[in-house]
mmCIF file of the N, C-alpha and C atoms, coordinates in Angstrom:
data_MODEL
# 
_entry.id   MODEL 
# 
loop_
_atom_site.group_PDB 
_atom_site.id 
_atom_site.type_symbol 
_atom_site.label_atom_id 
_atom_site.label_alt_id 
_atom_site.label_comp_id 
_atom_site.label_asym_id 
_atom_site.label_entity_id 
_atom_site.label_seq_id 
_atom_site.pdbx_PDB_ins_code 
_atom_site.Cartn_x 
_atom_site.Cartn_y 
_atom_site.Cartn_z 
_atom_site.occupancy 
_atom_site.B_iso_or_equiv 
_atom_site.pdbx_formal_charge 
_atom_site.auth_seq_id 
_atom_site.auth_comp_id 
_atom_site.auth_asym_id 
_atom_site.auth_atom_id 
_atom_site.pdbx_PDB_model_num 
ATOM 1   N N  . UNK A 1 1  ? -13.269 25.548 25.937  1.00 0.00 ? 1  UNK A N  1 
ATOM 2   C CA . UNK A 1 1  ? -12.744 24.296 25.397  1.00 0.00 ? 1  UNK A CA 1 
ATOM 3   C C  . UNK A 1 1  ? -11.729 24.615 24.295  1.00 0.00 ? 1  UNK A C  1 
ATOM 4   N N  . UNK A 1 2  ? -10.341 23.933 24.470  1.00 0.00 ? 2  UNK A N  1 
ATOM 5   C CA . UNK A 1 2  ? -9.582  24.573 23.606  1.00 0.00 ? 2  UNK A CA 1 
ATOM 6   C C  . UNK A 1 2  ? -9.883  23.664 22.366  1.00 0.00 ? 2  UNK A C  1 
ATOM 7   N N  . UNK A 1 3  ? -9.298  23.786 21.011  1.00 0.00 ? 3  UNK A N  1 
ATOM 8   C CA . UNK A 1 3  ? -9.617  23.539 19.686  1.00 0.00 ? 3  UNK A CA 1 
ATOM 9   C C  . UNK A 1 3  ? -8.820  22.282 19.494  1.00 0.00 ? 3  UNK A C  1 
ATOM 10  N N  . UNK A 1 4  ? -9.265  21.233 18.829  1.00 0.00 ? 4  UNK A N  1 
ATOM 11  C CA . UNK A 1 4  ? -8.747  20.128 18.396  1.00 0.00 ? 4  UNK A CA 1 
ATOM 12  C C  . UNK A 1 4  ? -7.475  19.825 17.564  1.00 0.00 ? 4  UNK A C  1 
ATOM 13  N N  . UNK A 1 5  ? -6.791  19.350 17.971  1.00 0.00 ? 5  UNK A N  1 
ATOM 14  C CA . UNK A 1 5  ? -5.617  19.610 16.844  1.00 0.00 ? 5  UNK A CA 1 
ATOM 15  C C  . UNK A 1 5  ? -5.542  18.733 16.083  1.00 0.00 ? 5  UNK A C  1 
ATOM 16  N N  . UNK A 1 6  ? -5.284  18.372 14.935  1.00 0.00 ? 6  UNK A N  1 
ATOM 17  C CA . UNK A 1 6  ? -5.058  17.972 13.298  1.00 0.00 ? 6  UNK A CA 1 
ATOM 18  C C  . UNK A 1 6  ? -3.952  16.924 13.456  1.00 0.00 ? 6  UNK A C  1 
ATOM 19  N N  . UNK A 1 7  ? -4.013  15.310 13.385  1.00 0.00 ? 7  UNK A N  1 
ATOM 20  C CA . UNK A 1 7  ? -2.878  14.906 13.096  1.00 0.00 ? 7  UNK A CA 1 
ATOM 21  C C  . UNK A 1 7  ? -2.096  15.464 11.793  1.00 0.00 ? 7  UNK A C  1 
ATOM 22  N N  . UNK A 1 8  ? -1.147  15.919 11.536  1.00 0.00 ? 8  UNK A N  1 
ATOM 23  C CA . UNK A 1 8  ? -0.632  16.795 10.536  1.00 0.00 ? 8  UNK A CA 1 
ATOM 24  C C  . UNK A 1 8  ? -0.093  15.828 9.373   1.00 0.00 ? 8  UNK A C  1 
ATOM 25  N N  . UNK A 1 9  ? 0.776   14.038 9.584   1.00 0.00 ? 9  UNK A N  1 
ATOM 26  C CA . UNK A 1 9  ? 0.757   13.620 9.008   1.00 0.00 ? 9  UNK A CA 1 
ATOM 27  C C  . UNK A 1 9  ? -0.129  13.060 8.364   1.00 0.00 ? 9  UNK A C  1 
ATOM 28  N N  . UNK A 1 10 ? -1.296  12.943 8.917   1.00 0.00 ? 10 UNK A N  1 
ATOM 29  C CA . UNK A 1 10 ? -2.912  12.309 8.304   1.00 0.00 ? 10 UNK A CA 1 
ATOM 30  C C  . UNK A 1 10 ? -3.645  13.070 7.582   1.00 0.00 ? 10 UNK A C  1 
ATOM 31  N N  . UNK A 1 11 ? -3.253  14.936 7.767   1.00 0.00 ? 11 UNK A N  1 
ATOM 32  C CA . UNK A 1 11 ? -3.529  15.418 6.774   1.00 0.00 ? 11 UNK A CA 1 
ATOM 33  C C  . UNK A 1 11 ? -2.785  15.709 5.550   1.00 0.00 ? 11 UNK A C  1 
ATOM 34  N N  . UNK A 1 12 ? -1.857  15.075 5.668   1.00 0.00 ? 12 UNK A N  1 
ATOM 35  C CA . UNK A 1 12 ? -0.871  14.903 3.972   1.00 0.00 ? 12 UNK A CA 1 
ATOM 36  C C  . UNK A 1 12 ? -1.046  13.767 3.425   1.00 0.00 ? 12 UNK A C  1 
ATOM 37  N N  . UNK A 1 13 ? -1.733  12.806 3.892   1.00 0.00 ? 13 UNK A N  1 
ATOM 38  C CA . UNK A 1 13 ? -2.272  11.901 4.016   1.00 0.00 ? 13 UNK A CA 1 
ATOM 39  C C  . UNK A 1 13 ? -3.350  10.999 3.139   1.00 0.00 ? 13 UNK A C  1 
ATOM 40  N N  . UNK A 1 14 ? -4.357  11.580 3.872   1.00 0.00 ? 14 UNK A N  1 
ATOM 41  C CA . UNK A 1 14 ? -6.241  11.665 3.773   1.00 0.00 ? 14 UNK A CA 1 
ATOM 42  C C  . UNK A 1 14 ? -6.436  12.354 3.493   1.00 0.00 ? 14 UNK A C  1 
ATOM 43  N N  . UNK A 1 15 ? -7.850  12.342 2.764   1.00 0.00 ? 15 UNK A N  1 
ATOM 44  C CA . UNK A 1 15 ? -8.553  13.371 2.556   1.00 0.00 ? 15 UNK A CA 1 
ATOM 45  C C  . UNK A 1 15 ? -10.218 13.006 2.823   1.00 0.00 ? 15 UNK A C  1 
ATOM 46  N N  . UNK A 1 16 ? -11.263 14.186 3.432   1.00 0.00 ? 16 UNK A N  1 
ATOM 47  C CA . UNK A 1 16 ? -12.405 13.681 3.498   1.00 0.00 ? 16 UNK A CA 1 
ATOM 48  C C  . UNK A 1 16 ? -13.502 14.302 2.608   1.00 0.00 ? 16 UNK A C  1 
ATOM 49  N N  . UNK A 1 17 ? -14.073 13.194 1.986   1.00 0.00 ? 17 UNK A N  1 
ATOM 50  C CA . UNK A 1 17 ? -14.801 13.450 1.171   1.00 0.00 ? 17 UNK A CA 1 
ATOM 51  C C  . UNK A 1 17 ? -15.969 14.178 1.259   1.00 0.00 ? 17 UNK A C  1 
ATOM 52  N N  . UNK A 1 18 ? -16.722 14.639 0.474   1.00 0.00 ? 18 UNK A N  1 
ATOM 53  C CA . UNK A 1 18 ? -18.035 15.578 1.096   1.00 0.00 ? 18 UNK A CA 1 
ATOM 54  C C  . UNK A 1 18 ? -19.314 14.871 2.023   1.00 0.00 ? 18 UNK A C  1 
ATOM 55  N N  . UNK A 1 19 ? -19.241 13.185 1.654   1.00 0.00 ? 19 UNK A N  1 
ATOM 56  C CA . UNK A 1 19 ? -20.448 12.475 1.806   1.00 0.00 ? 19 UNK A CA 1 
ATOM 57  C C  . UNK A 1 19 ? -19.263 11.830 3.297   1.00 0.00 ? 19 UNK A C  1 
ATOM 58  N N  . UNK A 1 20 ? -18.578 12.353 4.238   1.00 0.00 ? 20 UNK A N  1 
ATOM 59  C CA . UNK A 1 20 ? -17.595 11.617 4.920   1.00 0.00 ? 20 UNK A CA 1 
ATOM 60  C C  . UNK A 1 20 ? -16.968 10.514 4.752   1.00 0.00 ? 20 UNK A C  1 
ATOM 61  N N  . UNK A 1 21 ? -16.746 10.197 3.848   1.00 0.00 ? 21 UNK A N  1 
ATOM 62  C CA . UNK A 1 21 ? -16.119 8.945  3.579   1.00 0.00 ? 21 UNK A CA 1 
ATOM 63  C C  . UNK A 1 21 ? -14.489 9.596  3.738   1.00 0.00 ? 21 UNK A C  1 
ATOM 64  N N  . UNK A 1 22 ? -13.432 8.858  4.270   1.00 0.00 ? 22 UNK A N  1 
ATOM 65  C CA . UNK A 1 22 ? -12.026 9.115  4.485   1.00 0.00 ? 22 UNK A CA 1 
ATOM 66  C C  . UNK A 1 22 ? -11.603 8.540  3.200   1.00 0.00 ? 22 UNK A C  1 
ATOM 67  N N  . UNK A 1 23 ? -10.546 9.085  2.680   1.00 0.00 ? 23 UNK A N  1 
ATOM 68  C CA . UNK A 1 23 ? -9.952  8.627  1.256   1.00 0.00 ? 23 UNK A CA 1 
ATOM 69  C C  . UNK A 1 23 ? -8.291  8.347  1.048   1.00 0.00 ? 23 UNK A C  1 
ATOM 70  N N  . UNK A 1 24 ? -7.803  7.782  0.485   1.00 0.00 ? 24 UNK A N  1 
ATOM 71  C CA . UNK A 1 24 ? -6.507  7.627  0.445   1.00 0.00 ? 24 UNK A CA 1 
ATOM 72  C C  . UNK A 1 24 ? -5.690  7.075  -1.111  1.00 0.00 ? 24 UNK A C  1 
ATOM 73  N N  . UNK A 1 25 ? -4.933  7.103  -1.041  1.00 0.00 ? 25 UNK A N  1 
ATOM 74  C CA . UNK A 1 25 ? -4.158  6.681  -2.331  1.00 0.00 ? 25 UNK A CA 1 
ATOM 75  C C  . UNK A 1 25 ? -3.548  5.244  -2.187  1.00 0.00 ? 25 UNK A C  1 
ATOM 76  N N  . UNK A 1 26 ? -3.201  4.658  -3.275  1.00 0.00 ? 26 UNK A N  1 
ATOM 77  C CA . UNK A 1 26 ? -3.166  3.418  -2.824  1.00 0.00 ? 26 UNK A CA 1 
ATOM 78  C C  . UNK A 1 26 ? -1.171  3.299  -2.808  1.00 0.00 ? 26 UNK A C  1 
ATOM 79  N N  . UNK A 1 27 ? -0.882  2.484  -2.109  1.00 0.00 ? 27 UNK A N  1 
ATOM 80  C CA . UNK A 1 27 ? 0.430   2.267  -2.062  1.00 0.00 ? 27 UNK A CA 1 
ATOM 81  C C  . UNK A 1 27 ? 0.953   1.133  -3.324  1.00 0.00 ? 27 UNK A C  1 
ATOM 82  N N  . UNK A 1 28 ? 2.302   1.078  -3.347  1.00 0.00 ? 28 UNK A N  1 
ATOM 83  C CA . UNK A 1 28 ? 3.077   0.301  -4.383  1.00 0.00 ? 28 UNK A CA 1 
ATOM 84  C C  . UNK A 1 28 ? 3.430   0.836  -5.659  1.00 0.00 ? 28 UNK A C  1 
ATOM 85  N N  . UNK A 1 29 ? 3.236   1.933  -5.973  1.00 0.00 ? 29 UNK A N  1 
ATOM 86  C CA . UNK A 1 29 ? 3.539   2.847  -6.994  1.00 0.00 ? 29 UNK A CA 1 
ATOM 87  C C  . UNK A 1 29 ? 4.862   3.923  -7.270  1.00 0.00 ? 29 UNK A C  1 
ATOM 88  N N  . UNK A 1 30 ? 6.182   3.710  -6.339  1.00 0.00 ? 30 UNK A N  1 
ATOM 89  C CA . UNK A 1 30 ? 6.962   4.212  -6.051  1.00 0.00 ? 30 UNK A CA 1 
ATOM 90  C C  . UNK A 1 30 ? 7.720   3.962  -6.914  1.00 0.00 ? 30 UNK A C  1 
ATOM 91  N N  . UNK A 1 31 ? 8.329   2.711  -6.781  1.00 0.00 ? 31 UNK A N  1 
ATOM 92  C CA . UNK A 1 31 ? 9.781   2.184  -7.753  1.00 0.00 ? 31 UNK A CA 1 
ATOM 93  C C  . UNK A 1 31 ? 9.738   0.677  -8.156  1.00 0.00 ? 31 UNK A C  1 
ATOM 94  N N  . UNK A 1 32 ? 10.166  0.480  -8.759  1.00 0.00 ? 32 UNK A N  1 
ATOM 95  C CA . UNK A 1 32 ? 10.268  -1.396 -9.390  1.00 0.00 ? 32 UNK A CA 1 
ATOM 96  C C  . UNK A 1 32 ? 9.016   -1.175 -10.355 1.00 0.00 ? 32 UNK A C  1 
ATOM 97  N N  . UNK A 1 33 ? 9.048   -0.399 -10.922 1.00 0.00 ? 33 UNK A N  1 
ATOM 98  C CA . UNK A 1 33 ? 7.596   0.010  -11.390 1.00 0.00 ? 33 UNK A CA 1 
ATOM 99  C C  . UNK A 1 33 ? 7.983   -0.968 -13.213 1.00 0.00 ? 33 UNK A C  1 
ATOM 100 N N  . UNK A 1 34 ? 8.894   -1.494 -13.567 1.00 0.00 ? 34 UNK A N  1 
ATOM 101 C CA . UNK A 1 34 ? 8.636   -2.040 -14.943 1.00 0.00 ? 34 UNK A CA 1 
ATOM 102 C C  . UNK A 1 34 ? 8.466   -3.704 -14.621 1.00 0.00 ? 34 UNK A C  1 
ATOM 103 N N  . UNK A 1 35 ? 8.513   -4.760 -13.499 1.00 0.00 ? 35 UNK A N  1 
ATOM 104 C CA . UNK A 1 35 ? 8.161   -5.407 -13.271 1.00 0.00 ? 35 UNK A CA 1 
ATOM 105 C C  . UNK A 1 35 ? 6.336   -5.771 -13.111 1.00 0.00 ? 35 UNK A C  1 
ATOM 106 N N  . UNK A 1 36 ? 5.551   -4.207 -13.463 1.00 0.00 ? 36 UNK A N  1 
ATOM 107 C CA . UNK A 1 36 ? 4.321   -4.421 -12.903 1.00 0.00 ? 36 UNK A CA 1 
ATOM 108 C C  . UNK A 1 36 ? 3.671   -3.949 -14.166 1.00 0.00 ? 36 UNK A C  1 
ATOM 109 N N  . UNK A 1 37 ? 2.130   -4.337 -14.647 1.00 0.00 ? 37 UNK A N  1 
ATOM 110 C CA . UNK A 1 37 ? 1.604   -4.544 -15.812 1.00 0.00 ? 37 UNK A CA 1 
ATOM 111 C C  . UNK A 1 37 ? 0.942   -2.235 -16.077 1.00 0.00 ? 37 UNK A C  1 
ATOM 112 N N  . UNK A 1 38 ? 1.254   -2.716 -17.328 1.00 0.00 ? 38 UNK A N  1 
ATOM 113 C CA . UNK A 1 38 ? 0.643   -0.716 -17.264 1.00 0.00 ? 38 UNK A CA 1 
ATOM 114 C C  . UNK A 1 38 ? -0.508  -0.658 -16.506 1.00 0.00 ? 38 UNK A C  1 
ATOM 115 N N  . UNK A 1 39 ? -2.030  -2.218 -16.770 1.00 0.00 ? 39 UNK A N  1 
ATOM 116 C CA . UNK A 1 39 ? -3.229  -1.922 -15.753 1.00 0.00 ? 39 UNK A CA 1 
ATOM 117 C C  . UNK A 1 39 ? -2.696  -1.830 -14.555 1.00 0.00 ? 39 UNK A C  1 
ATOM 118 N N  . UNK A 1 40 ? -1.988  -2.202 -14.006 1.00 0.00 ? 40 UNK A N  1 
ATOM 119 C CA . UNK A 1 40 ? -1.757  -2.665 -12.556 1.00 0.00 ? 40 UNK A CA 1 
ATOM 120 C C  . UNK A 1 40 ? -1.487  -0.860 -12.030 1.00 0.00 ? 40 UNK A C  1 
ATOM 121 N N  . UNK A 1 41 ? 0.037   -0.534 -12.591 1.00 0.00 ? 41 UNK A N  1 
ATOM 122 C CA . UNK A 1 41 ? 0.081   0.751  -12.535 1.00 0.00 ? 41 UNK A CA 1 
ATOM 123 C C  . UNK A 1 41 ? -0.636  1.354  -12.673 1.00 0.00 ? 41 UNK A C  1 
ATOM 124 N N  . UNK A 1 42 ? -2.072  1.613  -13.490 1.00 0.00 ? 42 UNK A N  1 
ATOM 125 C CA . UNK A 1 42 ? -2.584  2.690  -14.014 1.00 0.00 ? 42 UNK A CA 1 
ATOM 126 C C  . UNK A 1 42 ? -4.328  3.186  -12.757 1.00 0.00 ? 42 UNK A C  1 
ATOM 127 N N  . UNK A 1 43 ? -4.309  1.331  -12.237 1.00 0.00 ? 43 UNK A N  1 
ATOM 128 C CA . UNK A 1 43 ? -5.067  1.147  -11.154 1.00 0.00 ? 43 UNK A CA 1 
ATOM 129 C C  . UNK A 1 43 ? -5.055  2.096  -10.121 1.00 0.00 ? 43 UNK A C  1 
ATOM 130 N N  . UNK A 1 44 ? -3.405  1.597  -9.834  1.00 0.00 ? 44 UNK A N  1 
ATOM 131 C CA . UNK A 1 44 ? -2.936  2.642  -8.663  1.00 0.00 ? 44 UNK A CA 1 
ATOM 132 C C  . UNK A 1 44 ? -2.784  3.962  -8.231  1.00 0.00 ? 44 UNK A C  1 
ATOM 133 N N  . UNK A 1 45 ? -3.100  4.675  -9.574  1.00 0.00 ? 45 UNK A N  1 
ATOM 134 C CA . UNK A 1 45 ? -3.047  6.151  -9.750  1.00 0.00 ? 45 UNK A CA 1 
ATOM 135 C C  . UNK A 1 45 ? -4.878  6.048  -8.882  1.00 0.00 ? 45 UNK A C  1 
ATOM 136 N N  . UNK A 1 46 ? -5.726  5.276  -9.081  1.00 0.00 ? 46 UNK A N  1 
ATOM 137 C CA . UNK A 1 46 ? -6.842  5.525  -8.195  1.00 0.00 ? 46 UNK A CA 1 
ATOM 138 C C  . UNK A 1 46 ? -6.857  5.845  -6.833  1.00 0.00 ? 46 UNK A C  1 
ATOM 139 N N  . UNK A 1 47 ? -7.473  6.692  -6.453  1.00 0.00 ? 47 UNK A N  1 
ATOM 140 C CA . UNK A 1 47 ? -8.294  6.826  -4.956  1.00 0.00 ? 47 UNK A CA 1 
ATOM 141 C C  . UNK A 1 47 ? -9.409  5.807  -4.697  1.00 0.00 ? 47 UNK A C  1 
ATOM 142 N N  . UNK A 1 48 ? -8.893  5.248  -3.218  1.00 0.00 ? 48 UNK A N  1 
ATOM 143 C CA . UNK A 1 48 ? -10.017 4.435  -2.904  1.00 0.00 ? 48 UNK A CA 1 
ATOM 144 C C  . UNK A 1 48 ? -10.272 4.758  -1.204  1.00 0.00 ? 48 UNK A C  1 
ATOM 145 N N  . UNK A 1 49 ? -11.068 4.271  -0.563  1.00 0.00 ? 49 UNK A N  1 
ATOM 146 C CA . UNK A 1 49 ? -11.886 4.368  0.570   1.00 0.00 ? 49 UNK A CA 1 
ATOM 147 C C  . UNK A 1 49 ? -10.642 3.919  1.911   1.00 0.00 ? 49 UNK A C  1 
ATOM 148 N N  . UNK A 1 50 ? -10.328 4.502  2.945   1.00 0.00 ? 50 UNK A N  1 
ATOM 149 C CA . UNK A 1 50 ? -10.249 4.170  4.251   1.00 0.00 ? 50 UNK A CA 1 
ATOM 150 C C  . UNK A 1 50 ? -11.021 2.843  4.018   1.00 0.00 ? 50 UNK A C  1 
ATOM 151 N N  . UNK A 1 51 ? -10.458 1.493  4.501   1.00 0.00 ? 51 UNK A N  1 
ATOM 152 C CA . UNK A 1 51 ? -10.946 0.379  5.284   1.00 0.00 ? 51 UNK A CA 1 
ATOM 153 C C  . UNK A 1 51 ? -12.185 1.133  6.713   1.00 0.00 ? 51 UNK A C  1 
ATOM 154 N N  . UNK A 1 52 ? -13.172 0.219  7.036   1.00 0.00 ? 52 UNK A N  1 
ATOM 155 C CA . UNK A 1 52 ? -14.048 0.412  7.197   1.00 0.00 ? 52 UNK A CA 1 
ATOM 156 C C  . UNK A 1 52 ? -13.730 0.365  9.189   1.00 0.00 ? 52 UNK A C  1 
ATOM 157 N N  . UNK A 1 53 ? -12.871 -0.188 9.147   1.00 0.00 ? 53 UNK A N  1 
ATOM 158 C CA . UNK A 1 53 ? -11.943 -0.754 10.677  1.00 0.00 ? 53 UNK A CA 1 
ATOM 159 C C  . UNK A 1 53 ? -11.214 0.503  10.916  1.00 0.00 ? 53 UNK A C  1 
ATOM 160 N N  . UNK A 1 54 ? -10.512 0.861  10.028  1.00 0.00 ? 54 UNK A N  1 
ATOM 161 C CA . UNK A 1 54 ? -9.745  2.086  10.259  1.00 0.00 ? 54 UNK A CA 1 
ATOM 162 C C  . UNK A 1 54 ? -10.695 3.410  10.230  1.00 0.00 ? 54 UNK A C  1 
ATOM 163 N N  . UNK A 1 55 ? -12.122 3.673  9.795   1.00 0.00 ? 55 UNK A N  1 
ATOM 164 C CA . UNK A 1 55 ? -12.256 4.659  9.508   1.00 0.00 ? 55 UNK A CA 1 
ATOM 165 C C  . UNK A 1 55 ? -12.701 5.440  10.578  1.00 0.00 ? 55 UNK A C  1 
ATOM 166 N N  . UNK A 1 56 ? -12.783 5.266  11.524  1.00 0.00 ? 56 UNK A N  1 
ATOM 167 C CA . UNK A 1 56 ? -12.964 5.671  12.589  1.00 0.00 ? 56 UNK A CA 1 
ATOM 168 C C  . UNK A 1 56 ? -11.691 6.471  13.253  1.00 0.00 ? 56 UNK A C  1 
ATOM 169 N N  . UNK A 1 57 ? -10.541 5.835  13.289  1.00 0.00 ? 57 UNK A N  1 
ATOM 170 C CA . UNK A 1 57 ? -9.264  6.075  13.725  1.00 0.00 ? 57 UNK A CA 1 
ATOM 171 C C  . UNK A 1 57 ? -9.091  6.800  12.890  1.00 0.00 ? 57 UNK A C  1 
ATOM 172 N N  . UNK A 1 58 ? -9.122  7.296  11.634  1.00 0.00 ? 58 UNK A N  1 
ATOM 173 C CA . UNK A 1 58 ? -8.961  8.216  11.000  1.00 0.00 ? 58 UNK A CA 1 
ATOM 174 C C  . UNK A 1 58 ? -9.844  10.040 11.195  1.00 0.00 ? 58 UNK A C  1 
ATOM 175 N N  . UNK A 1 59 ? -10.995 9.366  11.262  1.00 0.00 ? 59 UNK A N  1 
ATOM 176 C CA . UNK A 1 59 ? -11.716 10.465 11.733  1.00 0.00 ? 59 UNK A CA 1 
ATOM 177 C C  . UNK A 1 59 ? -11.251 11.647 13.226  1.00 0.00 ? 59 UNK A C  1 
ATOM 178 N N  . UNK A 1 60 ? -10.966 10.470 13.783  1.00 0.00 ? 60 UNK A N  1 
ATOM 179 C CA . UNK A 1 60 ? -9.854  10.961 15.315  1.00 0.00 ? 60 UNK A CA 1 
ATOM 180 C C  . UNK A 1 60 ? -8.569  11.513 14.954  1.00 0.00 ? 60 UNK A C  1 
ATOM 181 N N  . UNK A 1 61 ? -8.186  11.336 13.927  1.00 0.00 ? 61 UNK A N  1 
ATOM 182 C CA . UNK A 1 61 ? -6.983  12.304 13.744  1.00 0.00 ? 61 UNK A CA 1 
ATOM 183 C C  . UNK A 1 61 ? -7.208  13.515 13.094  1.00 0.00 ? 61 UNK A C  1 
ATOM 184 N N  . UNK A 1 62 ? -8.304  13.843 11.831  1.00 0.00 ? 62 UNK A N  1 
ATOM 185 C CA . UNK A 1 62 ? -8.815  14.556 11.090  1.00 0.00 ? 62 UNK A CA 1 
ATOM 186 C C  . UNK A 1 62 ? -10.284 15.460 11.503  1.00 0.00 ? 62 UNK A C  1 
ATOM 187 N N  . UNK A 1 63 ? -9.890  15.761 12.880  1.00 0.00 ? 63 UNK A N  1 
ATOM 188 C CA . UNK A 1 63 ? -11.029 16.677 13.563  1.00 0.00 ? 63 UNK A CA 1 
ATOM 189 C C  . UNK A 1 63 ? -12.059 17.265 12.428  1.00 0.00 ? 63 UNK A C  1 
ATOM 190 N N  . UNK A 1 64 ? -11.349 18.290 11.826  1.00 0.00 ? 64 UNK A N  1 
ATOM 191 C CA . UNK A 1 64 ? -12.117 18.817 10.802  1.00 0.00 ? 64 UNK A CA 1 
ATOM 192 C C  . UNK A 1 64 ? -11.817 19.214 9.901   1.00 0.00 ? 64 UNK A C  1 
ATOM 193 N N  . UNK A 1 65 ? -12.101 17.963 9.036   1.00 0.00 ? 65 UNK A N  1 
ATOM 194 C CA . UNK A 1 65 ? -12.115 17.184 8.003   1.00 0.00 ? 65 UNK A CA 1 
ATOM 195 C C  . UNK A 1 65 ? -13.791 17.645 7.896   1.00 0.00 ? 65 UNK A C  1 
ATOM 196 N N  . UNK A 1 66 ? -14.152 17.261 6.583   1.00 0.00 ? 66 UNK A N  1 
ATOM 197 C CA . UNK A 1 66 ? -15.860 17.247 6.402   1.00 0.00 ? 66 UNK A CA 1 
ATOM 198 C C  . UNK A 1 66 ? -16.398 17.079 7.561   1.00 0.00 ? 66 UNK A C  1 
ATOM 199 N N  . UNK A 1 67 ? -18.063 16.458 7.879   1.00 0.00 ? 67 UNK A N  1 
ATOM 200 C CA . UNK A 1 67 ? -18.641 15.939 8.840   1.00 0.00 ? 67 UNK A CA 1 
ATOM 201 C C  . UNK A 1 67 ? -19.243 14.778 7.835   1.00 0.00 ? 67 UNK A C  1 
# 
C-alpha cells in the first residue's frame, strides 16, 4: 500500500493538536488594520478550533497529522 500524501497547502495551514483537535488561525488580520479596535486585533492573534463540519475534511488532507 503506497503512503498517503499530505495536502501541502493544509499543512501551511493547520495544525493538529495532541488531543486531535485540527487548529487554525483566524482570518482578517492582514491590512485595514487601524479601522479595527486593539481587542479586536489582539483576539485575532488567537488560535482557535477547525469548525466541527469541516473537521473531518481536514483530517483527509492531513494524513499524519496527530491521531
Amino acid at each position: 500500500m503506497p503512503k498517503m500524501k499530505t495536502k501541502k497547502s493544509a499543512a501551511k495551514r493547520f495544525r493538529v493538536s495532541a488531543t486531535g483537535v485540527v487548529k487554525r488561525s483566524r482570518a482578517f488580520k492582514r491590512h485595514i488594520l487601524t479601522s479595527k479596535t486593539t481587542k479586536r486585533k489582539r483576539h485575532l492573534d488567537m488560535e482557535t478550533t477547525v469548525s466541527k463540519a469541516d473537521s473531518r475534511r481536514m483530517r483527509d488532507m492531513l494524513p499524519y497529522g496527530r491521531p
